[in-house]
N, C-alpha and C positions, 0 to 999 in steps of 0.2 A: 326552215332550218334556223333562223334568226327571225330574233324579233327585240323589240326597244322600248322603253319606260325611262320616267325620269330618275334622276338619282336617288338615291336613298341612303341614311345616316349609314345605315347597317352593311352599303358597299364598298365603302370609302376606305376599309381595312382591304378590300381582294384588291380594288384600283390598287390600292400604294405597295403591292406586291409586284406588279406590271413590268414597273421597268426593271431591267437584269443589270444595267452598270450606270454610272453617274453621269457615263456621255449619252446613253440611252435616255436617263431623265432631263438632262440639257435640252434634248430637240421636245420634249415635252412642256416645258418650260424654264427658261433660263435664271427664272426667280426658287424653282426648287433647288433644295439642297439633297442629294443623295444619305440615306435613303430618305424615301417618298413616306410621309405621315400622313395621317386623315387631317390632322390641323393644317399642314400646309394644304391641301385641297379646298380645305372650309375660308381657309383667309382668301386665296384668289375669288374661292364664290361670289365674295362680295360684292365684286364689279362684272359679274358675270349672268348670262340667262340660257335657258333650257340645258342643264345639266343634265348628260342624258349617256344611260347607258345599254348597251347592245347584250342580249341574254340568246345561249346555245339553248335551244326549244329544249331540246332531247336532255340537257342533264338541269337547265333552270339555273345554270352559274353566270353570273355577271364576266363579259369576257371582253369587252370595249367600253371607252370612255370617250366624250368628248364635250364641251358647250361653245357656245357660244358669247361674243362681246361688242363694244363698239359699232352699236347698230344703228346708220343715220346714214345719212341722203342715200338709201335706197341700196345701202353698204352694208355688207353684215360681216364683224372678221371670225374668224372658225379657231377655235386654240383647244388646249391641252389635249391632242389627238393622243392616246396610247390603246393598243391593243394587247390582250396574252399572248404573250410569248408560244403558245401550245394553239392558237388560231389563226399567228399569221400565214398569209399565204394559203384562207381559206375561204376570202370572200367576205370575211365581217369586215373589214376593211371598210370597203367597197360600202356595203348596206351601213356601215355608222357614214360614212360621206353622203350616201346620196338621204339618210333620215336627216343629215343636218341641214344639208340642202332643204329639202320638203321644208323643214320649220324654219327654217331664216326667209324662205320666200309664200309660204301661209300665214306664218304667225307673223313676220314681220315684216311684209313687203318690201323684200330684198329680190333687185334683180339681180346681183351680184355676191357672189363668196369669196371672199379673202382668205388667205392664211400667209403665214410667215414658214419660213423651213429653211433653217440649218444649211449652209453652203456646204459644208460636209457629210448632211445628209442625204447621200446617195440615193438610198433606196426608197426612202422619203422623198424626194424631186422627182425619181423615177413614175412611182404612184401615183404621186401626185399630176404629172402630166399625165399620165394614161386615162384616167378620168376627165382629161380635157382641160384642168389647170395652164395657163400663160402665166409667163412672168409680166411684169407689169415696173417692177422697182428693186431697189437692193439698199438694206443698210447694215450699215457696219457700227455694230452693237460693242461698246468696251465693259468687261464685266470684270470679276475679282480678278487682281494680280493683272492687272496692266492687259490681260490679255484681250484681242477682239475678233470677234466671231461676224463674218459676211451671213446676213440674212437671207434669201430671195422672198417678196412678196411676189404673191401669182394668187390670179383672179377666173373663176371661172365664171358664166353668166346662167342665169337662173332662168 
């Protein structure tokens, strides 16, 4: 049904299609600006590793994003998660989390996954626990115009 490869120059235009509103690309990353460019993708890469995208077998279109970052004592944090809009609630979800898992804890000997997610993002905490994600911490991020946004970190074990 799904299957996963690393990023490539030439996907970087469907990713930056992804997200649907500016608060959508906020729980993506709060350094993107709405809309989502291939340059803004290519600048976070740079402190990033296994960029890696989820492909629907049956039509061969890139339909999930996520990589990896900040990978040390045995820690790996998980970022820029976004899926299509036309897959959620189909399970690629699910299979982009548990491939980044496999690579943070093969490639990188990580017993542990981190992510950050949005205090607002519902449906996003929701998922995220169902997969067995704990909260572990909480920060409170100030970003443009005074305003700040409650983080939750949640760790799942590998």
């Amino acid at each position: 049904m799904y299957a996963h490869r690393p990023l490539l120059k030439e996907d970087l235009e469907t990713i930056s299609s992804f997200p649907q509103s500016a608060e959508e690309l906020f729980y993506v990353s709060p350094r993107f600006q709405y809309p989502l460019t291939p340059d803004q993708i290519m600048k976070v890469l740079e402190n990033r590793f296994e960029p890696t995208v989820i492909l629907d077998e049956e039509s061969g279109q890139v339909i999930a994003y996520a990589n990896l970052y900040d990978i040390k004592d045995e820690k790996c944090w998980l970022g820029n998660v976004i899926v299509s809009s036309s897959f959620r609630g189909k399970g690629a979800a699910a299979y982009l989390l548990q491939t980044m898992k496999d690579k943070a804890k093969t490639e990188y000997g990580a017993l542990q996954l981190v992510l950050s997610c949005a205090s607002t993002n519902s449906r996003g905490l929701a998922f995220y626990h169902k997969l067995g994600f704990k909260p572990i911490g909480m920060r409170i991020n100030n970003i443009e115009d005074q305003q700040r946004v409650i983080t939750f970190q949640m760790m799942v074990e590998l």
